[in-house]
Backbone bond lengths (Angstrom), bond angles and torsions (degrees), N, CA, C in turn:
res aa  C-N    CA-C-N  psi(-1)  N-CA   C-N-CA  omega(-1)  CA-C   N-CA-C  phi
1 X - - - 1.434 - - 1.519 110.10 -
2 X 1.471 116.43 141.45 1.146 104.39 -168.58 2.128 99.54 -100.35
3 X 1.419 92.43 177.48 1.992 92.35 -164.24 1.628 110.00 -92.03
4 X 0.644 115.66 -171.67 1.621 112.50 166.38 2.002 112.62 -126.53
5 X 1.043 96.46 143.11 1.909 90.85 173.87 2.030 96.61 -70.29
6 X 1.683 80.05 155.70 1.364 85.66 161.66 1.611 123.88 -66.89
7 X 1.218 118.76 -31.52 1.481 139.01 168.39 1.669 108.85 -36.59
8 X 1.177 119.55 -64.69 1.208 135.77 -117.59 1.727 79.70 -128.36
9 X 1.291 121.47 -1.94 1.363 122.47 -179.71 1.319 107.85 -110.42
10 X 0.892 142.27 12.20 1.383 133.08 170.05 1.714 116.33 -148.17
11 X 1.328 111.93 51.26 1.789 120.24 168.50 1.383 109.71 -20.40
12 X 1.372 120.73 130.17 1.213 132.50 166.38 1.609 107.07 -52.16
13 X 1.441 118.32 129.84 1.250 126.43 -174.55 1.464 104.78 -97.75
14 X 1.616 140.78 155.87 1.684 128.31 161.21 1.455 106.62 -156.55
15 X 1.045 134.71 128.94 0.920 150.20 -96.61 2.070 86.01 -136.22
16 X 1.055 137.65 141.69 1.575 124.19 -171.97 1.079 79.70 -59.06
17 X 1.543 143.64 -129.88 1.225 139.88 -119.22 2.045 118.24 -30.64
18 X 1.280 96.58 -5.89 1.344 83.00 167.42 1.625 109.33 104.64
19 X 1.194 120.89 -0.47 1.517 130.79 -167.20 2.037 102.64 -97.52
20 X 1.479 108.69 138.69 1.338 70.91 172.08 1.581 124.84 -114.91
21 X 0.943 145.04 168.34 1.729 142.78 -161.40 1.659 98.68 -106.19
22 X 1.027 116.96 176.24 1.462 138.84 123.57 1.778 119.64 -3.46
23 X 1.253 94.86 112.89 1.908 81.56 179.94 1.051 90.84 -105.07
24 X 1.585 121.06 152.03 1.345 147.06 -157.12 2.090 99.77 -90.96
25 X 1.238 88.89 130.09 1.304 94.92 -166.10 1.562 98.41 -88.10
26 X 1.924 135.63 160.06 0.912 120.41 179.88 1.657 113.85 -56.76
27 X 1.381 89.89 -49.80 1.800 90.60 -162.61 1.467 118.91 -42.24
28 X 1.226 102.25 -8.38 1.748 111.71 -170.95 1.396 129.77 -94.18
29 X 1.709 95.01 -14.81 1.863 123.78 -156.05 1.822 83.90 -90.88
30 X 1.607 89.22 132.94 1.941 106.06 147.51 1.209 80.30 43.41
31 X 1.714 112.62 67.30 1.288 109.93 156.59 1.900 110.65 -90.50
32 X 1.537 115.15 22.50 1.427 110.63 158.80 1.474 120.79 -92.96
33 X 1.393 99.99 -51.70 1.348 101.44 149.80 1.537 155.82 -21.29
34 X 1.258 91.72 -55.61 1.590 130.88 171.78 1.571 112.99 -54.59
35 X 1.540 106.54 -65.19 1.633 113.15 173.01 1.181 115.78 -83.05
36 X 1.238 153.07 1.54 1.393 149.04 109.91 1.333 125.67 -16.95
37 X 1.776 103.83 -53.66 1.540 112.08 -166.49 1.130 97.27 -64.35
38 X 1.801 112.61 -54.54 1.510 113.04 -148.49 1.615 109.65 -79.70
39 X 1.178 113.06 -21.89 1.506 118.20 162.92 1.314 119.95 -54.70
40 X 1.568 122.32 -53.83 1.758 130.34 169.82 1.694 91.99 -43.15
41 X 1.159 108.06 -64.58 1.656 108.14 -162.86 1.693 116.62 -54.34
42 X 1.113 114.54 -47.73 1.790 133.78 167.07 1.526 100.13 -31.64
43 X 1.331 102.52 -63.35 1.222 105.52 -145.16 1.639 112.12 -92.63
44 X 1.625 121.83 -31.41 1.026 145.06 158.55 1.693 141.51 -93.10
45 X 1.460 103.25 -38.25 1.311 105.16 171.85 1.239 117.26 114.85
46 X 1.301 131.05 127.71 1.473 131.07 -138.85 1.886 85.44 -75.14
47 X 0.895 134.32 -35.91 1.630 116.38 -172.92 1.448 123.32 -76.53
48 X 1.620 108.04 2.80 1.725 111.93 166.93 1.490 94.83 -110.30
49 X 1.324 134.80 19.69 1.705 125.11 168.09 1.598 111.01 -121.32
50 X 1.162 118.77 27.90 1.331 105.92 -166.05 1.991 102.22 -70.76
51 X 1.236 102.70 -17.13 1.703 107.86 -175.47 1.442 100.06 -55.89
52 X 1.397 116.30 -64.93 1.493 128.77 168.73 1.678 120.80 -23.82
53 X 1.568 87.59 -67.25 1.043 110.09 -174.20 1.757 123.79 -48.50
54 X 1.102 99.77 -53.71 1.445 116.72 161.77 1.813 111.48 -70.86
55 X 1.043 139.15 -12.33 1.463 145.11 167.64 1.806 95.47 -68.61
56 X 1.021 136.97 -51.50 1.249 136.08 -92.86 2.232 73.17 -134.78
57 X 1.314 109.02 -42.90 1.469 132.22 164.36 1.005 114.92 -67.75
58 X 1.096 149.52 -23.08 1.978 163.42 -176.53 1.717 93.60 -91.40
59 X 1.260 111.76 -54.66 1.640 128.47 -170.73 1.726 88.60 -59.03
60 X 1.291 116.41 -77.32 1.392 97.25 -173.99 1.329 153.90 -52.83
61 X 1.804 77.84 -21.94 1.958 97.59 179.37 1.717 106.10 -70.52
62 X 1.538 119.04 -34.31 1.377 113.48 -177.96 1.256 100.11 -78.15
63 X 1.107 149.59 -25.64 1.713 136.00 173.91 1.601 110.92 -80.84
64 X 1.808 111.26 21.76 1.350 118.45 179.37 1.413 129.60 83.41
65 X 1.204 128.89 -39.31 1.897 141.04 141.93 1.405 108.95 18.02
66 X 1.011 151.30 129.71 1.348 134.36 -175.30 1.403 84.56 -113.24
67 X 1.496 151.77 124.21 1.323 152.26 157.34 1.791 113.65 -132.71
């Protein structure tokens, strides 16, 4: 699996009115995703989850994640 920068891991978040919050840290993102992946991987081995794996990578790129 490849890592993420710290940079590039936490997208500025803003809120509609325009204020901005808290940017969402990876460890926190598509946390359904996430325990899916790491379960396929636990239990099988990251080269029978790449479906997951890549689910779980799509999930982060739309919440901005650059991976």
């Amino acid at each position: 699996m490849s890592t993420v920068s710290a940079a590039a891991a936490e997208p500025a978040a803003v809120t509609e009115s325009g204020e901005q919050k808290k940017p969402l840290r990876a460890c926190c993102a598509c946390p359904e995703t996430k325990k899916v992946r790491d379960g396929c991987i636990i239990e099988k081995g990251e080269e029978n989850c790449t479906e997951l794996i890549e689910a779980h990578k799509d999930c982060m790129r739309q919440l901005g994640f650059k991976i």
